[in-house]
Structures are given as structure tokens and as C-alpha cells.
C-alpha angles and dihedrals in degrees: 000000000000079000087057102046095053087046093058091038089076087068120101095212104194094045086055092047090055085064105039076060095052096044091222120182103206083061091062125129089358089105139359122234107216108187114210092204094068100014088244127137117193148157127293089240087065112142096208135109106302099249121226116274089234081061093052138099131162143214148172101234138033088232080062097060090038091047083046091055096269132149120203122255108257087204098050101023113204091207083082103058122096120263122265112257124199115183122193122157091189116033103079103207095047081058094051091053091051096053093038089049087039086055097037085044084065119095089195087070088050096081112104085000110181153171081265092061091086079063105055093037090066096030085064097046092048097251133114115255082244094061098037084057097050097049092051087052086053102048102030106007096236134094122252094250084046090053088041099044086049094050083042088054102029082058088046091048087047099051088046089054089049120023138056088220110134118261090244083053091043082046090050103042093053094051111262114146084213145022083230103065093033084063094047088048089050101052088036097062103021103024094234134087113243092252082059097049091046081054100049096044113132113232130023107292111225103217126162114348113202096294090320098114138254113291119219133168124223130198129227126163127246149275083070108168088208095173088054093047092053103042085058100051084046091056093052100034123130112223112243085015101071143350137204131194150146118285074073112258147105143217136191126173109239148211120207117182107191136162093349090307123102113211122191137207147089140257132207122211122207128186126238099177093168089074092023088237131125109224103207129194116201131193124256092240088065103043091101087068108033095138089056095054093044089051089055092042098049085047090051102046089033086229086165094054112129107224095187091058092043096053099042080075110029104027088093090056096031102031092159092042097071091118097050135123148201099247107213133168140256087224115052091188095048085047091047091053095043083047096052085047094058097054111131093350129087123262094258086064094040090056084045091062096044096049081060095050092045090047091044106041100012119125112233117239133185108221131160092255127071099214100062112056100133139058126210117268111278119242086251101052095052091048099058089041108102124239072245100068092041095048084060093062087046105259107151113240096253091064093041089063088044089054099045093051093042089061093043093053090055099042101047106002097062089228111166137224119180141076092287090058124110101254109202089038092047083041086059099039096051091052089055091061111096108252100026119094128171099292095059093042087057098048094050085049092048087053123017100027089044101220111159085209105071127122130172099208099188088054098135096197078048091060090047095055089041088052084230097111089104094056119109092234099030086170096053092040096056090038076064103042089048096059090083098057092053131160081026107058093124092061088043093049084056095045088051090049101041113088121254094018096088111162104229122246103266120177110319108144125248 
């Protein structure tokens, strides 16, 4: 408890309570209000009655109020609040902490989870489970298997508030081996048994809609520049892959290959910025892994990203881009080819080449909307096509090696690219790869490996917006303009790209 104590500690809980009074939504997911009085812990955006200062506690993450005896709000639902996101690029065990929370964030590691799990997380980031322990007890107060048992409940609260999916498929999908221990999880920590929470639940619960797909919402903090964000995702759109419009949403058809099962489908995400929440459909054929959709989608659209923190370091360079996001994907490997395609062509021609990759090697798909009938190419279908075959939709031969590597790494190679990937190992093993130098690397970082810390140096539409193109050495001069906006590069890459946000020449040399 003495953990737990020191982690709390860090809180400025006045200052918390000022804004558990003002409901304010940038201040989501960044700490937890557990009131005494009803053994309740919720959201700052709660709508109910404000509860007494004396009644109150506070804490940074939902596994603290559930290690500390609490149960989640049914009305605010802390399931739906973005994660919590640290960032540190020099405390070690801060970053630990980061690249242990990014893996157990991830549903796909769910699976088989068990008491051994401790074990192999530490055995992949090169500690000793001791150690692994003691530094979680340090940062969050919690253990590893505590942080990992509340995200598993609080998804399989989230999918029986939402969804019409059976208790034995909720159980599965967030990652319990059984029904039975996922019952005895469930009235341990929240004293009711899942068909009682289902019951309780406060609001109609959407479900399955005559093929149309299971409804979820999903959380993000403001400032949330939505019409950037989506012009970005429509320059860059395959047809029969994805749409944007203007309602405004957006819809891609999507693989996922889990577990040694491939599930196909497709999700469409609409805004509503008046609650600062992303109201996603998602086919039947995915409802199995809807965690696991939900997981991608929040990492694409960087629902979790922390703007107060962002703009602490870059507001006074980027003083319009305050709203802005990292745009990622809900498919690394599709990002990393198209990635590879754009190399050294605009993005016109870059969306050219793919539209002919798509056309040539995608899978078709039914789907209920007209505008998404293809998914992107699998791994394993790119790396048995032939340089041949690529050369004819106009892909130059050294892409054509880079593509063809890339989908072989994945394929056979288990190379990963997503959030949960090691960054400065996939870093190396992307630039070993024939065709991709630093600049790709880094921009598959930036997007499909979701480090905040990215940044393409050699990125000549970069240099413009620096004011450094005319250097000698344009590369080496942003590389040292950049060091002032760490951990945060990748948001500043996106500020200095975006138009009309434009960072001021400020001191290069010349």
C-alpha cells in the first residue's frame, strides 16, 4: 500500500477536484475520482451530483481505484476514457513503464494470458520479473498482472454495455481462458456478476442491428482538430479500401489475423465533437475481436493522445496547430508499403500506385456500403507476387525489392508493426531491409508504430516548413531544431506539414 500511497501522492488533488466540478473533457482519462461515500470511482465528465471534497480520492489509473476497493461508474464509464499516456526519452524506468503499459494495452496479447505473463513481459524488454514488479509499484502502484486484469474487465464491461454479444463470447474477446474465471474476476472486483452488470447498465445499449453492424463509443480529449484529421486520411484514401465524408466520419474495410484466424470486415467511425467521443460501427464478422478493433482504431485516429501535454512543448512553434494529431493506420503493414510507394513522389502519385495494388492483389469483400468492396493486399499475397507483376503497375524496381521484403518480414519473419512493437529494434530492422532508408523507417515509426518521438530528418517538405532548405546541411539543421520539441517530434512533424501551421524561423544559422 505504501506503492499506492507514493503513486497517489503525485496528484494535486485540488487541483483534480476543480475539475471534477467543471466536467471538463481535456482532463479525461488523466486521473480517476473514487468517492468513499458510494465506493464508486468515475470520470471527471460525470454528470452526477458533484460529490463532497471530504468523499473524495484520486487517482491516475482505473487499476489504482480497483486495487484501492473500487468499483467503475455504470453512468460515466470509465471503460470509455482515453488511456493515460507518459512520455519520457531519458528516465529509464518511466520508459519501461511506457513500453511495458503500450504492450499490455494491446487485446491481441490477451489471449492465454497467465500468471506466467509477468515472466515473458520482462523477459521481452531485457529485465528480470522482480524488477518489472517493483518498477510498476513505483509508477502506478499497481503490478503488471493488476494493470493488465482492470483493462481486461473494464473491455469486457464495455462490450456487455454495448453489445448483444454472449457472456462466453464477452469472456473470450477480452481475453479470459474461461467463463469461469472471468465470473469469479467480475464479482470479485465489481460485486456483480456480468448478467447483472449488462442489466444495470445505465442507458439502451445499441447491439447488433440487422446485419448493420455493433455500435460502441469511444472517448478522446479535446482540443481534437477533426477536419484536419480527416483531410489528411481523404488525400491519401484507396478507393474500395476506405471513405471519408462529411457527416464526419470515416470507413475502411479491414483484416485482422489473430490467433491463427483471419476475420474480415470493415468499421465506420463517425464524430460526435459535441461530447468529444467517436461513435464506431463495426461489422458482424468482427465482433469476435472487437477489442481488438477498437485497440487499432483508437491508435489510428490517436484517440489516447494527451494535448495538454503536447502543447506545453510545442504551443509556442506551432501556436495554430494546438488540435492536431499523428494520423496513423489500422493496418501497419498497409502504412509501411504505401510508405515505401511514396518514397521520393507526391502523394497524388503515391495514391496512384496503391489504387493499382489494391486493384491488382486486393481481396474482394461485400460489405453494406458501396464505397468499401476491397482490402488491402495480405502480407502473403505481396510476398509471393513477382518484381514482375509490380513493375507492370509501374512500381520501380527498387520498390519493388523493399515491398517485397517488407511483406516477407511480416509474413514469415514475425516483424511487427504496430504500438506494441519495439521501436529502436523494429527501427533497425526496417532499415535493413533493401530500399528503406531512415526517412521511411521514421515514417513508419511516426504512423504505424505510434512513437510520439519520430522525426524524418531528411524530410524535404520538412526543411521548407523549418526554413532550413537553403543550409548546407538542411537534415542536420532540423535534427537540431527538433531537439527542443522532444518527446513530442511526431506532433511537431504534423504541425510543420500541416498548412497554415507553419513553425517560424527561429535561430538556425545561416
Amino acid at each position: 500500500m505504501a506503492a499506492m500511497d507514493h503513486a497517489t501522492d503525485r496528484i494535486d488533488a485540488d487541483a483534480c477536484y476543480r475539475a471534477l466540478c467543471s466536467h471538463d473533457a481535456r482532463f479525461d482519462g488523466r486521473f480517476f475520482t473514487a468517492v468513499t461515500s458510494t465506493g464508486i470511482y468515475c470520470r471527471p465528465v460525470c454528470r452526477v451530483r458533484t460529490p463532497r471534497r471530504e468523499n473524495c480520492r484520486f487517482f491516475e489509473h482505473a487499476a489504482q481505484a480497483e486495487r484501492a476497493g473500487f468499483r467503475p461508474c455504470l453512468r460515466c464509464r470509465p471503460e470509455l476514457a482515453p488511456l493515460e499516456r507518459h512520455w519520457s526519452t531519458e528516465d529509464a524506468s518511466t520508459i519501461l513503464v511506457q513500453q511495458a503499459t503500450r504492450w499490455l494495452d494491446d487485446p491481441q496479447h490477451w489471449l492465454d494470458a497467465d500468471r506466467s505473463m509477468g515472466e515473458r513481459l520482462a523477459a521481452r524488454l531485457g529485465v528480470s520479473d522482480r524488477h518489472l514488479r517493483r518498477v510498476f509499484e513505483e509508477h502506478l502502484g499497481v503490478s503488471p498482472l493488476q494493470y493488465l486484469l482492470t483493462r481486461k474487465l473494464l473491455t469486457a464491461k464495455q462490450l456487455l454495455a454495448d453489445t448483444d454479444l454472449p457472456v462466453t463470447q464477452v469472456a473470450g474477446a477480452s481475453g479470459f481462458a474461461s467463463v469461469r474465471r472471468f465470473n469469479a474476476a467480475f464479482l470479485e472486483h465489481y460485486r456483480l456478476n456480468p448478467t447483472a452488470l449488462r442489466r444495470d447498465s445505465v442507458g439502451k445499449r445499441r447491439g447488433s442491428d440487422s446485419g448493420q453492424g455493433t455500435t460502441v463509443r469511444l472517448g478522446y480529449r479535446p482540443p481534437y482538430d477533426v477536419a484536419a484529421t480527416l483531410a489528411f486520411f481523404r488525400q491519401r484514401l484507396i478507393e474500395g479500401v476506405a471513405f471519408v465524408d462529411d457527416t464526419p466520419r470515416l470507413g475502411q474495410t479491414l483484416r485482422m489475423d489473430i490467433a491463427g484466424r483471419s476475420h474480415r470486415g470493415w468499421m465506420v467511425a463517425e464524430f460526435d465533437e459535441t461530447r468529444s467521443q467517436l461513435v464506431l460501427r463495426v461489422s458482424d464478422a468482427l465482433r469476435e475481436v472487437l477489442p481488438q478493433v477498437i485497440h487499432r482504431l483508437r491508435a489510428a485516429l490517436d484517440l489516447d493522445a494527451d494535448p495538454a501535454s503536447i502543447n506545453a512543448v510545442l504551443h509556442g512553434a506551432f501556436p495554430a496547430g494546438d488540435g492536431l494529431r499523428v494520423p496513423g493506420a489500422l493496418d501497419g503493414f498497409e502504412l509501411a508499403v504505401r510508405a515505401v510507394l511514396g518514397q521520393q513522389i507526391t502523394v497524388a502519385a503515391a495514391r496512384t500506385l496503391a489504387q493499382r495494388l489494391v486493384n491488382r492483389f486486393g481481396e474482394p469483400i461485400e460489405t453494406p456500403h458501396a464505397a468499401l468492396s476491397r482490402l488491402f493486399p495480405a502480407p502473403e499475397v505481396l510476398a509471393q507476387a513477382g518484381g514482375d507483376a509490380l513493375g507492370e503497375l509501374g512500381i520501380v524496381r527498387q520498390r519493388q525489392a523493399a515491398i517485397l521484403a517488407l511483406a516477407r518480414g511480416v509474413a514469415e519473419q514475425g516483424l511487427v508493426l504496430n504500438g506494441s512493437a519495439d521501436v529502436p529494434a523494429t527501427l533497425t530492422a526496417l532499415k535493413a531491409l533493401p530500399g528503406i532508408g531512415d526517412w521511411t523507417a521514421q515514417y513508419i515509426a511516426m504512423r504505424a508504430l505510434r512513437w510520439p518521438d519520430a522525426f524524418p530528418a531528411g524530410d524535404v517538405a520538412l526543411h521548407k516548413a523549418l526554413g532550413v532548405q537553403d543550409h548546407k546541411h538542411p537534415a542536420r539543421e532540423a535534427e537540431t531544431l527538433s531537439l527542443a520539441w522532444k518527446p513530442w517530434r511526431s506532433y511537431a512533424v504534423v504541425r510543420a506539414w500541416s498548412a497554415g501551421h507553419v513553425v517560424p524561423h527561429t535561430g538556425a544559422s545561416t
